[in-house]
N, C-alpha and C positions, 0 to 999 in steps of 0.2 A: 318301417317308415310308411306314412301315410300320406296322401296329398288332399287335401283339401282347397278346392280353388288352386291358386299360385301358392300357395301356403303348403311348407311339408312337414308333418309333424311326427316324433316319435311316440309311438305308442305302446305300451306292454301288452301281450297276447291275453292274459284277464279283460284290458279294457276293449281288448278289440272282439271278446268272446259277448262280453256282456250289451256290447252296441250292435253288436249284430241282428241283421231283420230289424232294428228303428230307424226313424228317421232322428238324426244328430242334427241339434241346432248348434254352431259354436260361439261364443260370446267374448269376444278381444275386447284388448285394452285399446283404448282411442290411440292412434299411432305407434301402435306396436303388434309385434305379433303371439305378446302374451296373452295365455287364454285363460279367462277368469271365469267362464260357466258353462257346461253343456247340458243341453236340453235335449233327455230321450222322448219322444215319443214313438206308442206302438201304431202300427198299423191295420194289427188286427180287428176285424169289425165284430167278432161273436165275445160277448163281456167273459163268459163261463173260459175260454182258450184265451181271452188276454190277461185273466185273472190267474191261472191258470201259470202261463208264463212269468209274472213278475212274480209270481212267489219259485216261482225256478229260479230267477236271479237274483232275489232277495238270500233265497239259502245257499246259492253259489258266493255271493259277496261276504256273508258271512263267514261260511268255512273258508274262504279266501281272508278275511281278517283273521279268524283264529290261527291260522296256517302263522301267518305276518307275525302275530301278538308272540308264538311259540317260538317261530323263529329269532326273532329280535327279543328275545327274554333279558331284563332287565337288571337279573343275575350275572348273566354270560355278558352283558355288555359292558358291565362294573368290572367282570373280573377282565376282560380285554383289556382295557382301559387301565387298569394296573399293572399289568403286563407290557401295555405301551410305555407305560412313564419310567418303567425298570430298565427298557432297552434303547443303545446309544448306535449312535451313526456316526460313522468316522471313515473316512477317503481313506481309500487303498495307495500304496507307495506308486510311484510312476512304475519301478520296474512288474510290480502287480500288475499292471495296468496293460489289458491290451486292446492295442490300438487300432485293430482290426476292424472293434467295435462304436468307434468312435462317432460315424455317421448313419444316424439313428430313422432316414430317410427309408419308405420301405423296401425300396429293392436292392438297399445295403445291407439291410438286418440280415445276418447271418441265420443258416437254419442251424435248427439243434442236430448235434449229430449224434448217432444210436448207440 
């Protein structure tokens, strides 16, 4: 979680790797608090070390998209998704059913036991 202004936003640790040492401009929607653009700028004043850096983050973003692309493969997602439509969901009989678990509030949740 991040704070920006009154504004708290969640962030994934890549985007908060990759912002790090610039200045973030954020760009909202007019009455809302959805964000339609960020603006890095670096800080660094020597060109040779801020050049230097964005190709650090350039090949960090990229093996960070490859990493995505492998993970989310397009194969694996087709065969899930057939796998999903093969499996059915059906309520358990009342006396299955325990009632212990009923109030799903967190300091009802039951812990797992060993």
């Amino acid at each position: 979680m991040m704070k920006h202004g009154c504004t708290r936003m969640m962030v994934d640790k890549d985007t908060i790797h990759i912002m790090k040492d610039l200045l973030c401009e954020w760009g909202f929607e007019a009455k809302s608090d959805t964000i339609l653009t960020l603006k890095l700028t670096s800080t660094v004043e020597n060109e040779n070390e801020r050049m230097r850096r964005w190709n650090q983050m350039y090949k960090y973003s990229m093996n960070l998209k490859k990493a995505m692309t492998e993970h989310f493969d397009k194969d694996k997602m087709d065969e899930l998704t057939d796998q999903l439509k093969a499996t059915s969901i059906s309520d358990s009989s009342p006396e299955q059913k325990d009632s212990s678990c009923d109030d799903h509030t967190p300091e009802k949740i039951l812990e797992e036991k060993a």
